[in-house]
N, C-alpha and C positions, 0 to 999 in steps of 0.2 A: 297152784294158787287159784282163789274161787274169782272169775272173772267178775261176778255181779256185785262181790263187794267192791265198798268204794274205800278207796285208799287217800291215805295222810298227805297230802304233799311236803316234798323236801325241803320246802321255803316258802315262808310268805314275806311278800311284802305287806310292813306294817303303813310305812305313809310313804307319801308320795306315788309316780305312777314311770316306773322304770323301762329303759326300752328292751326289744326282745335280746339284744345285744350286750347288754351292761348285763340284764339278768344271765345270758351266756357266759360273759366273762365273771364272774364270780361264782357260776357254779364249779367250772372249771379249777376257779384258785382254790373255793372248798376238797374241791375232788381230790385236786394237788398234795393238800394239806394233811388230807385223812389217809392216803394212801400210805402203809407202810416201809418207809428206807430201809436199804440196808444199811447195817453198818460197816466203816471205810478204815481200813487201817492208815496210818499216817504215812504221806509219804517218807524213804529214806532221803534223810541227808547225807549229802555226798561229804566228803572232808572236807570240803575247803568250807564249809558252810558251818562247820563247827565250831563252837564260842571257844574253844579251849586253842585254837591258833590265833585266835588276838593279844596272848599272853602270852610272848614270845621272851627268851631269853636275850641280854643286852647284846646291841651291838660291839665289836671289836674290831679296831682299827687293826691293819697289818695286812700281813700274806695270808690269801683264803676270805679275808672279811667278806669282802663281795658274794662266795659261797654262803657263807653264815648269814646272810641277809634275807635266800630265798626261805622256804617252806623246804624243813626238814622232815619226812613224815617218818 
């Protein structure tokens, strides 16, 4: 890169008169923003997290009901 050229700046402020600190913290949040993420596969859900055990089969009174009441997987 040719030192004597003069170079664009990354930002201007248009009005007002910002401190060196504000203009720090939002170079940063730019910086943040432009940088690229990776992408996150989703976490797994464990079983018991699964929508398909809220739709459980009817209670039954008798011998065992109390078994039939836990999570049968």
């Amino acid at each position: 890169m040719n030192d004597s050229a003069p170079q664009r700046p990354l930002l201007r402020v248009l009005r007002g008169e910002p401190s060196a600190e504000e203009l720090a913290a939002l170079t940063v949040v730019l910086a943040a923003l432009a940088r690229p993420r990776p992408r996150r596969r989703p976490a797994p859900v464990g079983a018991w997290g699964w929508a398909g055990h809220a739709h459980r089969r009817a209670l039954h009174a008798g011998p065992g009901g109390w078994r039939a009441s836990g999570w049968n997987a």
